[in-house]
OpenMM code with the backbone's topology and positions (N, CA, C; nanometers):
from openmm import Vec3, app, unit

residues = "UNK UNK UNK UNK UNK UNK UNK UNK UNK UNK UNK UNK UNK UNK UNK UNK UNK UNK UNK UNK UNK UNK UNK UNK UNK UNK UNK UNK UNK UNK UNK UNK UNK UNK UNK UNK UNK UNK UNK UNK UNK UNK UNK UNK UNK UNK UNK UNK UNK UNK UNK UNK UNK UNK UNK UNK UNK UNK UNK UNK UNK UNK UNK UNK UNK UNK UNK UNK UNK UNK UNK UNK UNK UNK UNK UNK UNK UNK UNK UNK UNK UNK UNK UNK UNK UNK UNK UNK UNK UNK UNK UNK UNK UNK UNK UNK UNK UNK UNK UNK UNK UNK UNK UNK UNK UNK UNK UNK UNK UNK UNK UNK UNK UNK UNK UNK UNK UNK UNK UNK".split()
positions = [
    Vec3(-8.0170, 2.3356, -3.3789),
    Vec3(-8.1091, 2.2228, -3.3767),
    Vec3(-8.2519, 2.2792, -3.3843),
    Vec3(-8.3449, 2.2403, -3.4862),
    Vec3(-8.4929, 2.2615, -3.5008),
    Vec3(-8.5694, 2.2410, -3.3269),
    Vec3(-8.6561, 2.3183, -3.3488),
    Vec3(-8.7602, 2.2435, -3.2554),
    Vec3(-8.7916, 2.1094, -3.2811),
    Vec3(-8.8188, 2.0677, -3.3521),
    Vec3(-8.8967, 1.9175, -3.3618),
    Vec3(-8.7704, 1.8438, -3.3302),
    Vec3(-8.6437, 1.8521, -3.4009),
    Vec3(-8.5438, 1.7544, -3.3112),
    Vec3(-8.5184, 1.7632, -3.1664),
    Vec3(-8.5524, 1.9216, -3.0930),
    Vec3(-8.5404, 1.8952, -2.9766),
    Vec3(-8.6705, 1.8106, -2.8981),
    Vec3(-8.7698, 1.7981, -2.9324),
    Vec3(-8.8737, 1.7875, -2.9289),
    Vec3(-8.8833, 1.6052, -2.8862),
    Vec3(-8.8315, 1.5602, -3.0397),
    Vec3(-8.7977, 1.4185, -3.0438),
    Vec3(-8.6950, 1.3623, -2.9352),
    Vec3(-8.5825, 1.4236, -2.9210),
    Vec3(-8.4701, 1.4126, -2.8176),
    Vec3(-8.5408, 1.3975, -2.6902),
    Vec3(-8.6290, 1.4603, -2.6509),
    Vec3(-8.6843, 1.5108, -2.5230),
    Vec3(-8.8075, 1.3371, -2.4889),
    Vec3(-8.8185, 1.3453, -2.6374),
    Vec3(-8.9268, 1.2439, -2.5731),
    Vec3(-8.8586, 1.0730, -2.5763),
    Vec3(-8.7634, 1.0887, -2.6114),
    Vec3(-8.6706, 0.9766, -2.5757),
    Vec3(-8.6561, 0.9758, -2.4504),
    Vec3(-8.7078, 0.8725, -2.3786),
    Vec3(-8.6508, 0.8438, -2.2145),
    Vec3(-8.6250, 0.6958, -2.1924),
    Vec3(-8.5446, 0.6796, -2.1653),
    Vec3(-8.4741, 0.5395, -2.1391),
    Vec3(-8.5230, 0.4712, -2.0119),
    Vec3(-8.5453, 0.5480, -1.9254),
    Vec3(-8.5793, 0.5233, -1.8055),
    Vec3(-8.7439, 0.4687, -1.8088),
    Vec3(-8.8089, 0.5906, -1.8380),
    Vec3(-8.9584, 0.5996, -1.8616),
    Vec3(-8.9804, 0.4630, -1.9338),
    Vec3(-8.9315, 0.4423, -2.0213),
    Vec3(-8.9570, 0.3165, -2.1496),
    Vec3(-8.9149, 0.2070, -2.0495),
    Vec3(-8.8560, 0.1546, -1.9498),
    Vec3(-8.7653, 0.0453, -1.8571),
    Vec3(-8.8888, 0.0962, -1.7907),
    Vec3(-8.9360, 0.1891, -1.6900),
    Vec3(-9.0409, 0.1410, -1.5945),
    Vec3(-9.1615, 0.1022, -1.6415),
    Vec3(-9.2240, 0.1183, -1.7638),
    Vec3(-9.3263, 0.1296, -1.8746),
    Vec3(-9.3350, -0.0270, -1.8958),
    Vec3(-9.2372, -0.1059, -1.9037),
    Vec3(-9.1899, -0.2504, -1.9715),
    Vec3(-9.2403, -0.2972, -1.8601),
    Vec3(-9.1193, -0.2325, -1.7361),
    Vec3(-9.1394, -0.3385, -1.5626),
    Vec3(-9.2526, -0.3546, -1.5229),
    Vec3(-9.3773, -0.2000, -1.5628),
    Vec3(-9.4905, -0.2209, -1.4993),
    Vec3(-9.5649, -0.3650, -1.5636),
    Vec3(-9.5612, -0.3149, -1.7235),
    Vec3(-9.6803, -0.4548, -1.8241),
    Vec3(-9.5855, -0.5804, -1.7853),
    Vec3(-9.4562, -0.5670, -1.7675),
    Vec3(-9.4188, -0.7820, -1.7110),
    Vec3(-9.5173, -0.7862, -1.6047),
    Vec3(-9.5119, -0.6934, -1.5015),
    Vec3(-9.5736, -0.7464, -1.3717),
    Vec3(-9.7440, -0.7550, -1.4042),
    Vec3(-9.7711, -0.6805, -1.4387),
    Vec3(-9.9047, -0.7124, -1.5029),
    Vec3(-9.9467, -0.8428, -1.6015),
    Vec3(-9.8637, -0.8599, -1.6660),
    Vec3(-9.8653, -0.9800, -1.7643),
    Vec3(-9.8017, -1.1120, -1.6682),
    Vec3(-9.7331, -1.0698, -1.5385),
    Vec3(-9.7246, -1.2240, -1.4942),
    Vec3(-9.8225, -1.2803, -1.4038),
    Vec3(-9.8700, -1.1373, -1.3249),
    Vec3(-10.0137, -1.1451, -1.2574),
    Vec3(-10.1339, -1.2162, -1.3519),
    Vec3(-10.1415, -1.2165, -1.4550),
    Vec3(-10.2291, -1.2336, -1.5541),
    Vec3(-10.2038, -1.3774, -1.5891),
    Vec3(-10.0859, -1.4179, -1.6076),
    Vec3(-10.0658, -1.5399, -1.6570),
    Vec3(-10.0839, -1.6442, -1.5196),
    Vec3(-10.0756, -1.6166, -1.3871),
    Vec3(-10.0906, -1.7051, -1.2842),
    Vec3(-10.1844, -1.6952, -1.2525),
    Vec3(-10.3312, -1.5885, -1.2724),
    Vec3(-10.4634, -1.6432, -1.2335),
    Vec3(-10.4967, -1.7411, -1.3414),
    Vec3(-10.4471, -1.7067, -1.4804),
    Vec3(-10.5123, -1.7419, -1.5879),
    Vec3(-10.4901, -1.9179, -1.5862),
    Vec3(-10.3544, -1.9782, -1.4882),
    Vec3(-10.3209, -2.0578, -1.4954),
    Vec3(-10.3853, -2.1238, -1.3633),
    Vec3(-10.4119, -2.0732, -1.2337),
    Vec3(-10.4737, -2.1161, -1.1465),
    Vec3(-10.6307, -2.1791, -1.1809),
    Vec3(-10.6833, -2.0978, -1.2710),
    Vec3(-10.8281, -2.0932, -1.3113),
    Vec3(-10.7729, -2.2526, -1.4417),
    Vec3(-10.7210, -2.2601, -1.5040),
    Vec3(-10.6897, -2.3719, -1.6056),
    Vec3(-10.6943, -2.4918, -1.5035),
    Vec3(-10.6034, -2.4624, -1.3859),
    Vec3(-10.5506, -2.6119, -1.3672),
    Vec3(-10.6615, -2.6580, -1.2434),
    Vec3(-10.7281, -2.5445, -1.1900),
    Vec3(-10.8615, -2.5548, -1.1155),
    Vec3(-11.0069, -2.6333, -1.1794),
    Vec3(-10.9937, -2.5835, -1.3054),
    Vec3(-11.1367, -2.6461, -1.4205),
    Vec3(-11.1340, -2.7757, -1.3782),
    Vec3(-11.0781, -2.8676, -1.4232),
    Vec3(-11.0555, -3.0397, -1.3459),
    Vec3(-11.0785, -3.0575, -1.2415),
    Vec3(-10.9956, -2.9958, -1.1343),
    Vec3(-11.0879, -3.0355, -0.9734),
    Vec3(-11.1744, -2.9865, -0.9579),
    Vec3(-11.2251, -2.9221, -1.0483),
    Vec3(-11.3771, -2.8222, -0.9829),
    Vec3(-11.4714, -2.9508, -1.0422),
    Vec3(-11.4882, -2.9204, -1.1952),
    Vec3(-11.5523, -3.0920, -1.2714),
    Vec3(-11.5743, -3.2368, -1.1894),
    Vec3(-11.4196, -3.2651, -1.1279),
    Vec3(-11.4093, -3.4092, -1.0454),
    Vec3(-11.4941, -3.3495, -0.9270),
    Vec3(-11.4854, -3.2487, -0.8691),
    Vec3(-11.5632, -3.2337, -0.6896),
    Vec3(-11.7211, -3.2348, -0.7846),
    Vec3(-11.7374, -3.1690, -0.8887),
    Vec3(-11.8979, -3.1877, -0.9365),
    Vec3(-11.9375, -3.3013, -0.9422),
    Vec3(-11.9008, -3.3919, -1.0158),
    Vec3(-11.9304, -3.5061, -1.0594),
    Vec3(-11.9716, -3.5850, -0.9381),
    Vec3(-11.8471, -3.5924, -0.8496),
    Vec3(-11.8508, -3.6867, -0.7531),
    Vec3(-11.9520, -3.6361, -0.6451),
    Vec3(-12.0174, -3.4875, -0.6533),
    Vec3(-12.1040, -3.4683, -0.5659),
    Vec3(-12.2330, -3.5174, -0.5937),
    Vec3(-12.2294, -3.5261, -0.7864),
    Vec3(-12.3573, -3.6039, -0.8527),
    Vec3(-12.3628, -3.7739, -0.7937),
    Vec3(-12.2868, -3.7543, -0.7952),
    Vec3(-12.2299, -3.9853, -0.7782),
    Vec3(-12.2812, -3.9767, -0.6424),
    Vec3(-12.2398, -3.8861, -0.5619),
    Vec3(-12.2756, -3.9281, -0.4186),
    Vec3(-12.4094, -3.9073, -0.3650),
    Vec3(-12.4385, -3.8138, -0.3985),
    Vec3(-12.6112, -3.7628, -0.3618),
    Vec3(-12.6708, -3.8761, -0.4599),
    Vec3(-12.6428, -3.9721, -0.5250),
    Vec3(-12.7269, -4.0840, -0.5640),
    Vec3(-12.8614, -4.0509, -0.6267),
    Vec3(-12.8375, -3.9267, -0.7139),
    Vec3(-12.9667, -3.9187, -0.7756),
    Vec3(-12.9518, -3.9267, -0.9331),
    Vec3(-12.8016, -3.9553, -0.9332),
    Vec3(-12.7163, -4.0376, -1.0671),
    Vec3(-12.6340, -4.1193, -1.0772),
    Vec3(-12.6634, -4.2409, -1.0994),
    Vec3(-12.5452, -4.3342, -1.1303),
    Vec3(-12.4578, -4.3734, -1.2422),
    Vec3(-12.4488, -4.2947, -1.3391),
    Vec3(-12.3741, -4.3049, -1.4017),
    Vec3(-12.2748, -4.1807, -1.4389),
    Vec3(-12.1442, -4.2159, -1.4462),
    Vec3(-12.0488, -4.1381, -1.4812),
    Vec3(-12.0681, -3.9895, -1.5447),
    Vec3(-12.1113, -4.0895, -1.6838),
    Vec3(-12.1268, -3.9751, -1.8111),
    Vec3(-12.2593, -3.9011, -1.7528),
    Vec3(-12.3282, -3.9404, -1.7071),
    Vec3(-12.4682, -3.8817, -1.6962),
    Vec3(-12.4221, -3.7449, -1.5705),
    Vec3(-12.3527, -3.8051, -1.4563),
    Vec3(-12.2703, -3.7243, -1.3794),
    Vec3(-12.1784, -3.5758, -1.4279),
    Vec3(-12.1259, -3.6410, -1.5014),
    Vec3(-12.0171, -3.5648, -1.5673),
    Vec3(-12.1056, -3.4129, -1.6526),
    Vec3(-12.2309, -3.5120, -1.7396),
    Vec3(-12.3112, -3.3873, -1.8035),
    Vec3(-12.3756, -3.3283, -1.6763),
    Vec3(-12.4239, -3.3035, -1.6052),
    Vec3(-12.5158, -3.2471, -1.4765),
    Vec3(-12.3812, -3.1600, -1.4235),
    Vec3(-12.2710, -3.2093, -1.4197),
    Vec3(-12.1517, -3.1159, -1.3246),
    Vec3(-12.1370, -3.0265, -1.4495),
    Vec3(-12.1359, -3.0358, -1.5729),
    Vec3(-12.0520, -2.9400, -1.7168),
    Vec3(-12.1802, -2.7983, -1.6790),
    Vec3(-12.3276, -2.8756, -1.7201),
    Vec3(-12.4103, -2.7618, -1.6600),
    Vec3(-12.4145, -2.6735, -1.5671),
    Vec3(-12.3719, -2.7166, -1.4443),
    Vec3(-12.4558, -2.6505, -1.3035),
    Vec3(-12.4056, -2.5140, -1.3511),
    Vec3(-12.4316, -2.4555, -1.2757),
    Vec3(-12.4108, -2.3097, -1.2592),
    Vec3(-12.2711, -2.2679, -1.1853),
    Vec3(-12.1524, -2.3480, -1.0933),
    Vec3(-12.0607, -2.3445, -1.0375),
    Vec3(-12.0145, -2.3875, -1.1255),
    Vec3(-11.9818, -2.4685, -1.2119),
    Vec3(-11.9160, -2.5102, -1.3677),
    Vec3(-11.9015, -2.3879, -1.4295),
    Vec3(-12.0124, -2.3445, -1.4938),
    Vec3(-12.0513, -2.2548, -1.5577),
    Vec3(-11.9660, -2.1114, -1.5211),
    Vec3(-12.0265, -2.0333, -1.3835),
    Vec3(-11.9284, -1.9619, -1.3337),
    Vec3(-11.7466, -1.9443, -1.3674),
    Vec3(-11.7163, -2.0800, -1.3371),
    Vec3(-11.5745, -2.1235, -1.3313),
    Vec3(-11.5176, -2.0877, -1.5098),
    Vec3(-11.5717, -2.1030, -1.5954),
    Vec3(-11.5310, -2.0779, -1.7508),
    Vec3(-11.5509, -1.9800, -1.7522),
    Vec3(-11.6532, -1.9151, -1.7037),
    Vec3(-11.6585, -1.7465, -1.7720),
    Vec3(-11.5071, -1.6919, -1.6794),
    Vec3(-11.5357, -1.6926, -1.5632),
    Vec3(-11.3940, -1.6585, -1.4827),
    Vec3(-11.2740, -1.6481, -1.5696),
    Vec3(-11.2509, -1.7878, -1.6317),
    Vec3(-11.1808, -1.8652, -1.6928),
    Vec3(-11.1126, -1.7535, -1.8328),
    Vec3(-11.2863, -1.7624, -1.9024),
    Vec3(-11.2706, -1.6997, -1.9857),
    Vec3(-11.2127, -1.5475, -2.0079),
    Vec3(-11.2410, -1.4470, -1.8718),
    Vec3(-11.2027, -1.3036, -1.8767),
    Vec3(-11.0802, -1.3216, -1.8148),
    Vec3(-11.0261, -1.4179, -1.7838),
    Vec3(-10.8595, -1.4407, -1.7464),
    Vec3(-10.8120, -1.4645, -1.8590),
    Vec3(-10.8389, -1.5026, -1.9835),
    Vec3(-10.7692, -1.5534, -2.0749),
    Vec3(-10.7432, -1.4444, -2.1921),
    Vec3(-10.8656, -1.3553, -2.1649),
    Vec3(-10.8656, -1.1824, -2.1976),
    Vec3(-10.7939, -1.1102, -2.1438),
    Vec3(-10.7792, -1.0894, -2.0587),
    Vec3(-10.6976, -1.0000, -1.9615),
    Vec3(-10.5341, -1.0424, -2.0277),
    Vec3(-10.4841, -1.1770, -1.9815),
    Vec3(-10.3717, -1.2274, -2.0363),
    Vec3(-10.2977, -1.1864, -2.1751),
    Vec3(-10.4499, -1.2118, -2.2309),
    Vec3(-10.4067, -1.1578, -2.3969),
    Vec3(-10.3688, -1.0434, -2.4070),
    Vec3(-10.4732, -0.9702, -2.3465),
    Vec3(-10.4401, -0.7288, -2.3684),
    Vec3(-10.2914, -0.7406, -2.2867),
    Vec3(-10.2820, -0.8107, -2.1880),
    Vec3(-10.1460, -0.7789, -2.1408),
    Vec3(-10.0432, -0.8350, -2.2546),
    Vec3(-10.0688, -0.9135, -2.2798),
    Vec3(-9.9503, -0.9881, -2.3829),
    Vec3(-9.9253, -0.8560, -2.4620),
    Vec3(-10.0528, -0.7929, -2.5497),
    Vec3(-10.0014, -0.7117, -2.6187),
    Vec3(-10.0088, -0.5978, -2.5979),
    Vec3(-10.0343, -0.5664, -2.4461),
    Vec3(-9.9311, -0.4205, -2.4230),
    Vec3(-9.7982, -0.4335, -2.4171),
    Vec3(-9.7860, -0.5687, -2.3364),
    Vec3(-9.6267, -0.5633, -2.3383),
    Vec3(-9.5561, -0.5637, -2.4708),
    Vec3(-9.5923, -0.6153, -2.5777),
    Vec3(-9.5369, -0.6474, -2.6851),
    Vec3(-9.5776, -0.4907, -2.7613),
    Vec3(-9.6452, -0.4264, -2.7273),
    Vec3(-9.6737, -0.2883, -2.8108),
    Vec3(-9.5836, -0.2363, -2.7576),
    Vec3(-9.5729, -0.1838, -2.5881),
    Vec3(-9.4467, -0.1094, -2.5505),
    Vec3(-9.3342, -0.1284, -2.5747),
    Vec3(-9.2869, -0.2570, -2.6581),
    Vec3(-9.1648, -0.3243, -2.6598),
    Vec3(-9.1410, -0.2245, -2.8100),
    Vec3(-9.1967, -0.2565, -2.9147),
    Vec3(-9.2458, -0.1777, -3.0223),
    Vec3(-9.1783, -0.0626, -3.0115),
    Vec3(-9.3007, 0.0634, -2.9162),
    Vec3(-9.2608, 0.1430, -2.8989),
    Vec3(-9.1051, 0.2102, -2.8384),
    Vec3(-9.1094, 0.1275, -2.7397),
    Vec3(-8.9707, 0.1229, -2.7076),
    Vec3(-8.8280, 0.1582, -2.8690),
    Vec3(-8.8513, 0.0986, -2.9352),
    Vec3(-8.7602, -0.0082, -3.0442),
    Vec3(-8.7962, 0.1820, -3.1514),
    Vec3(-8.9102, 0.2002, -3.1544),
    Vec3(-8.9792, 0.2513, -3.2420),
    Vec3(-8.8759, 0.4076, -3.2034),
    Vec3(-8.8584, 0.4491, -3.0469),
    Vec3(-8.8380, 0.5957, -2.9583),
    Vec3(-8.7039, 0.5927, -2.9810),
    Vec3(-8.5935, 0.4784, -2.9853),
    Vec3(-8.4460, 0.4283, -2.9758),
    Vec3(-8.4391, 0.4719, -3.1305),
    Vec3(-8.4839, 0.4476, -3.2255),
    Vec3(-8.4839, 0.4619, -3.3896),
    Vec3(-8.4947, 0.6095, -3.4291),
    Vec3(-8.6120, 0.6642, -3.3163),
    Vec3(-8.6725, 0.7963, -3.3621),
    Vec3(-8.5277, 0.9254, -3.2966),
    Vec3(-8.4798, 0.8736, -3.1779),
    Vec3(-8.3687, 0.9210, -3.1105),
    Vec3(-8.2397, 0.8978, -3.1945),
    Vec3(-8.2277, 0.7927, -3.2218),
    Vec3(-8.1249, 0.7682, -3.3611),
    Vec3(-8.1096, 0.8321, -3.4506),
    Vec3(-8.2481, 0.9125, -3.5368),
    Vec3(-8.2363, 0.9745, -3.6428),
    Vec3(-8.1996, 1.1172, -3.6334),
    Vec3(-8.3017, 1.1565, -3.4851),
    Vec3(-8.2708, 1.2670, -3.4402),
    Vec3(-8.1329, 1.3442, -3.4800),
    Vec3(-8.0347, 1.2288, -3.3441),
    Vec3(-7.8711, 1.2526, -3.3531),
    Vec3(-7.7751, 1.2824, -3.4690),
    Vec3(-7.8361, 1.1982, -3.5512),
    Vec3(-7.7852, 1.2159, -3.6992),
    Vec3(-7.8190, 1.2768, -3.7545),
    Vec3(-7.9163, 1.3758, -3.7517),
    Vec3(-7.9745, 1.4715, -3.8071),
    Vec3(-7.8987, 1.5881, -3.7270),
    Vec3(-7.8911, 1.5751, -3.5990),
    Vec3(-7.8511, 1.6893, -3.5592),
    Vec3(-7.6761, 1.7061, -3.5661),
    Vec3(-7.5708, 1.5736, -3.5238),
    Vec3(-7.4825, 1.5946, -3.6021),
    Vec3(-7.4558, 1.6359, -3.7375),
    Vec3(-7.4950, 1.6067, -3.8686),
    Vec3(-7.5030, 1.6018, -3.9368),
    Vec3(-7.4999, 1.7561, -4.0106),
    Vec3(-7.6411, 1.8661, -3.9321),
    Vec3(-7.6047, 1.9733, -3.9377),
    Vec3(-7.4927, 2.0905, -3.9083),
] * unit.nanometer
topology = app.Topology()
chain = topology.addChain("A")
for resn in residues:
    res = topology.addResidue(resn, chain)
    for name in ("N", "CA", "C"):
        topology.addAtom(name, app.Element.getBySymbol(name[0]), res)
């Protein structure tokens, strides 16, 4: 057997590739439940704005409410949050989906190996 087939053989790990996966799910589900806390939070954060505009009575109308809560700066805050959760989510999506790849990619490269090395 060449060096480079032992080489390839060696870097096949089944194990390594399974804890590699387990780590990015847990990362990617961590990711998907802030990303989803922060989604389903945007609405009650908006309704507690608004209604703090309505109540301090220095606006009476809804829409006029509604624009003053989209502005403030605690609105504001809340989307960017929002927004680097929805980043984070994504790079995880596609680590996991790259390691999956790779994974698929090391099983193929170990495949050829074998047959190469039977073969000789």
């Amino acid at each position: 057997m060449s060096e480079e087939q032992t080489r390839i053989l060696r870097a096949y790990d089944p194990e390594k590739m399974f804890e590699m996966l387990e780590n990015a799910s847990d990362s990617l589900a961590k990711k998907v439940y802030t990303e989803f806390l922060l989604d389903k939070n945007e609405k009650i954060l908006l309704s507690k704005l608004i209604s703090e505009h309505l109540l301090n009575g220095n606006i009476s109308s809804v829409a006029k409410a509604e624009h003053a809560a989209r502005c403030s700066k605690e609105y504001l805050t809340h989307i960017k949050g929002l927004a680097v959760a929805k980043e984070a989510l994504c790079r995880a999506k596609a680590k996991y989906e790259n390691l999956r790849g790779l994974a698929e990619a090391r099983r193929t490269q170990e495949s050829s190996a074998r047959f190469i090395r039977d073969k000789a």
